[in-house]
C-alpha positions as semicolon CSV with decimal commas, in nm:
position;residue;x (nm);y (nm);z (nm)
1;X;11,343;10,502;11,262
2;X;11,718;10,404;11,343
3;X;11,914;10,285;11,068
4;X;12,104;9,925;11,191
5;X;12,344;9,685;10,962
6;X;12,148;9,369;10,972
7;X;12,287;9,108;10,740
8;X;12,066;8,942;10,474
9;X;12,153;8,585;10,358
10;X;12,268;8,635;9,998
11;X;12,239;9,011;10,009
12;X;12,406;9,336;10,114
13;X;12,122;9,526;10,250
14;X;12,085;9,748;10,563
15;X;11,785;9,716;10,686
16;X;11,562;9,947;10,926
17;X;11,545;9,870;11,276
18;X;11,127;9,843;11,282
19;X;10,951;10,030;11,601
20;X;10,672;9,888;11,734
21;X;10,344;9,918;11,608
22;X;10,132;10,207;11,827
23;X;9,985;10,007;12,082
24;X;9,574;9,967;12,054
25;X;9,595;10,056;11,722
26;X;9,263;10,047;11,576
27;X;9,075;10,150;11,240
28;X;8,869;10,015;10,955
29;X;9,202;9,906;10,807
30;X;9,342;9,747;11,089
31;X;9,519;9,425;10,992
32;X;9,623;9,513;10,670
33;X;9,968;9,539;10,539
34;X;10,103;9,845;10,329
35;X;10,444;9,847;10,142
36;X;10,535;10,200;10,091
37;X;10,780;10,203;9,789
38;X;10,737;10,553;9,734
39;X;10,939;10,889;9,770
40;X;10,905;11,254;9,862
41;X;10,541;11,380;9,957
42;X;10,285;11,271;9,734
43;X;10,346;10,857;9,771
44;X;10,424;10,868;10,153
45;X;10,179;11,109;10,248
46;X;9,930;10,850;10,148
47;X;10,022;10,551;10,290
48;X;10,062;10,807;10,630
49;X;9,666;10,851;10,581
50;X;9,602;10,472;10,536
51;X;9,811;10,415;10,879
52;X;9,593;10,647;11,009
53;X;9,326;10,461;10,956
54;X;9,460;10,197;11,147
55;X;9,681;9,971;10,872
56;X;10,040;9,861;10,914
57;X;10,260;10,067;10,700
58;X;10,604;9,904;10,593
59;X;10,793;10,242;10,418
60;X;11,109;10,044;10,200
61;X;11,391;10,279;10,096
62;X;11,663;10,286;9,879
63;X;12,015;10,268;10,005
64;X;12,013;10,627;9,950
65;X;11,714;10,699;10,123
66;X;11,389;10,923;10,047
67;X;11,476;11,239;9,888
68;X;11,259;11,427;10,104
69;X;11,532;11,326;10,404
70;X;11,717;11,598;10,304
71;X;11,507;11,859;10,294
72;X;11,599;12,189;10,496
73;X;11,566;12,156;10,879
74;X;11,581;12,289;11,154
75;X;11,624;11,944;11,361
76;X;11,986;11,810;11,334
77;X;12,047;11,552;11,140
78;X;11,640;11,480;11,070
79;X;11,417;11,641;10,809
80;X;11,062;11,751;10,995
81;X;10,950;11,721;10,665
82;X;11,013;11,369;10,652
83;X;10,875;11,342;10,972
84;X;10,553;11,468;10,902
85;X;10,464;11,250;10,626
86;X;10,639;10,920;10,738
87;X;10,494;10,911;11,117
88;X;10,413;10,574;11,230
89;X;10,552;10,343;10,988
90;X;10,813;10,078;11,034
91;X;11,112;10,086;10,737
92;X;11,370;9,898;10,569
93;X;11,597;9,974;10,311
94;X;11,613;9,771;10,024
95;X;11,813;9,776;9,723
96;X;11,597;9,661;9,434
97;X;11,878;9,719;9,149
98;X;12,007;9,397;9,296
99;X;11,893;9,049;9,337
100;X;11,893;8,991;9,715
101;X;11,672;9,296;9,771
102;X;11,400;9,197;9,518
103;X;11,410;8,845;9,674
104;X;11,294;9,002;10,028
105;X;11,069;9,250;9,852
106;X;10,919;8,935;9,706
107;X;10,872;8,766;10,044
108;X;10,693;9,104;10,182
109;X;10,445;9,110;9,901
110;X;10,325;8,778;9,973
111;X;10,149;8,827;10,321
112;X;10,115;9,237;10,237
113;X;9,753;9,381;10,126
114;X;9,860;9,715;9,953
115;X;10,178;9,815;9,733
116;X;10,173;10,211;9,679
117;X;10,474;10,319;9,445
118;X;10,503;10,685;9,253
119;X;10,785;10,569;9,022
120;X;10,718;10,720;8,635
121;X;10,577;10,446;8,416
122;X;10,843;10,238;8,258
123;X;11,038;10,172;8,580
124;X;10,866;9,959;8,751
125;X;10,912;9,652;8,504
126;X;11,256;9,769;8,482
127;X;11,284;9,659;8,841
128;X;11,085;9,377;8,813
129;X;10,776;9,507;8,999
130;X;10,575;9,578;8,782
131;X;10,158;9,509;8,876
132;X;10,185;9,184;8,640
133;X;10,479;8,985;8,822
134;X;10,334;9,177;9,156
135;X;9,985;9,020;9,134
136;X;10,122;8,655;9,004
137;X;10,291;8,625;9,365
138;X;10,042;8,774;9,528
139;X;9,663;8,782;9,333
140;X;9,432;8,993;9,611
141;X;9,703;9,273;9,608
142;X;9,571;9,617;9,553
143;X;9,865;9,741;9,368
144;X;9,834;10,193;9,408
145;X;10,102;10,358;9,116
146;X;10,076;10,745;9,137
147;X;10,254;10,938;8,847
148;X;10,325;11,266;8,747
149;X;10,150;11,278;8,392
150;X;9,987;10,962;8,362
151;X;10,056;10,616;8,234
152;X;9,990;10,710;7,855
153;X;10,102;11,024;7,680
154;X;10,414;11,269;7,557
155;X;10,485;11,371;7,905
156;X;10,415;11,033;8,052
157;X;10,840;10,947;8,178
158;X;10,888;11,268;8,339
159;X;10,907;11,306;8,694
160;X;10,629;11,499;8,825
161;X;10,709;11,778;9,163
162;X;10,425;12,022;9,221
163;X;10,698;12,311;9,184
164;X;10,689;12,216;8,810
165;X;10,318;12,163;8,765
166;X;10,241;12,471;8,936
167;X;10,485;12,657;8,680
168;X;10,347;12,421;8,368
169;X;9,971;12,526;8,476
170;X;10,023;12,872;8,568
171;X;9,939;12,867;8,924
172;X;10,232;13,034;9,045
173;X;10,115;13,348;8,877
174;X;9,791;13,322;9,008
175;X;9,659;13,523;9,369
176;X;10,013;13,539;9,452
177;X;10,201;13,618;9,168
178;X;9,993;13,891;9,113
179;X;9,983;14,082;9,448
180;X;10,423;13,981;9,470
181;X;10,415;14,084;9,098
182;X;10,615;13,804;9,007
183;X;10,566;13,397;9,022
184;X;10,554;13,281;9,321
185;X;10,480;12,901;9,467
186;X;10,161;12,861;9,605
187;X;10,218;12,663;9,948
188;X;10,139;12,390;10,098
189;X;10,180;12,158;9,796
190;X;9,848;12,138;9,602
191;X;9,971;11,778;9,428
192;X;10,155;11,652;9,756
193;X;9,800;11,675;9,955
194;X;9,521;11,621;9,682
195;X;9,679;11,288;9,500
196;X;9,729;11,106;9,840
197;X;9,433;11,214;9,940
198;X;9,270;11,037;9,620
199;X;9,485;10,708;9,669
200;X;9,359;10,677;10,062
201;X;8,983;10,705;9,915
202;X;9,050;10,426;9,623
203;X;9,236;10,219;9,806
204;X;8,984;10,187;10,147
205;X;8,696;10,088;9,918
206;X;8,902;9,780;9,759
207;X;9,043;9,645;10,116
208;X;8,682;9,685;10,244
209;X;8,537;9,563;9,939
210;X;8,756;9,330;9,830
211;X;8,828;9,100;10,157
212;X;8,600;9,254;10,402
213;X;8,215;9,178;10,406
214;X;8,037;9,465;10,635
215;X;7,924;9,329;10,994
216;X;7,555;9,286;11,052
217;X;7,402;9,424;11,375
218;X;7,197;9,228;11,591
C-alpha cells in the first residue's frame, strides 16, 4: 500500500492510495465489504482470512499507523510482519479523534457488510462507533469487536497482547520454560491465530445467513 496526500473536503486526512482488487477474485464471500479498524495481529489477521475467502477488505489506520508496522524487519522500511497479516487489502488512514474522519468512516459503513475492531471496551463510544450508532446508519451490519478480557469484568479496559496472557496463564513456563529452565514465549502467537480464527467462523455464518439464501441445484 503507498501512502499519498489526498485532500478530504472539510478534513485533514491522508488517505491510502487503494490497489486493485486481485483480479478473478472469487469465494463464498465475494461481494462483501469489510472495514478493518483493527491493529496488530489478532484484528487484521482476521479480516486477512475473510479476504481470503473472497471479500473486499478495506484496512483504515490511524495517522500513526498499525503498531505492528514497526515491528523488527529485515525489509527496509516495511515490516514482513505487517505484510503477512495485511495481504490483499486496500487502506486508508483515517483520523477518527476528529470530525472529518468519522464523517468518511460514516459514509464507508453505509454500503460495507462487516466492521471488525479490537479496541478495549469503552473506546469505541468514545469515538463514536460504537455497535449502537454503527447499526442505526447501517442495520444489516455484522459489527465483529475482539477484546483482550472481555466486555464485562475487572480486567475488562486492559489491552490484551498474547506476550501478557501467556505470562498471566503460565504458558511461558510450560514445555519450554522447563527444558530453557526459565520462561520463555511460546511462538507463533497462540491469541494472534486462534481469536481470528474464531471471528472468520462467526462472521461467514451471519453474511451467509443473514443476506445470502443457499442456491438450489437443478
Amino acid at each position: 500500500m503507498t501512502d499519498t496526500p489526498h485532500g478530504l473536503q472539510g478534513s485533514r486526512e491522508k488517505t491510502t492510495a487503494p490497489e486493485p482488487a486481485p483480479p478473478g477474485t472469487h469465494g463464498p464471500l465475494s461481494g462483501v465489504t469489510v472495514l478493518d479498524l483493527s491493529g496488530y495481529i489478532a484484528g487484521p489477521y482476521g479480516c486477512t482470512l475473510l479476504g481470503d475467502l473472497g471479500a473486499a477488505v478495506i484496512k483504515i489506520e490511524p495517522p500513526e499507523g498499525d503498531n505492528l508496522r514497526h515491528y523488527p524487519s529485515t525489509l527496509a522500511r516495511e515490516s514482513r510482519a505487517f505484510l503477512g497479516v495485511n495481504r490483499r487489502k486496500r487502506g486508508i488512514v483515517l483520523d477518527l479523534k476528529q470530525p472529518g474522519g468519522l464523517a468518511v468512516l460514516r459514509r464507508l459503513i453505509e454500503g460495507a457488510d462487516v466492521l471488525v475492531h479490537n479496541f478495549r471496551p469503552a473506546v469505541p463510544a468514545r469515538l463514536g462507533i460504537d455497535y449502537e450508532r454503527m447499526k442505526a446508519i447501517n442495520p444489516r451490519l455484522v459489527y465483529c469487536a475482539l477484546t483482550g478480557y472481555g466486555e464485562t469484568g475487572p480486567l475488562r479496559d486492559r489491552a490484551g497482547y498474547d506476550q501478557v496472557l501467556q505470562t498471566m496463564t503460565g504458558i511461558c513456563v510450560g514445555v519450554l520454560g522447563l527444558v530453557r529452565a526459565q520462561p520463555h514465549r511460546r511462538r507463533p502467537s497462540g491469541e494472534g491465530v486462534t481469536a481470528p480464527q474464531r471471528a472468520r467462523h462467526a462472521i461467514r455464518p451471519s453474511r451467509l445467513g443473514g443476506w445470502r439464501r443457499p442456491r438450489r441445484r437443478p
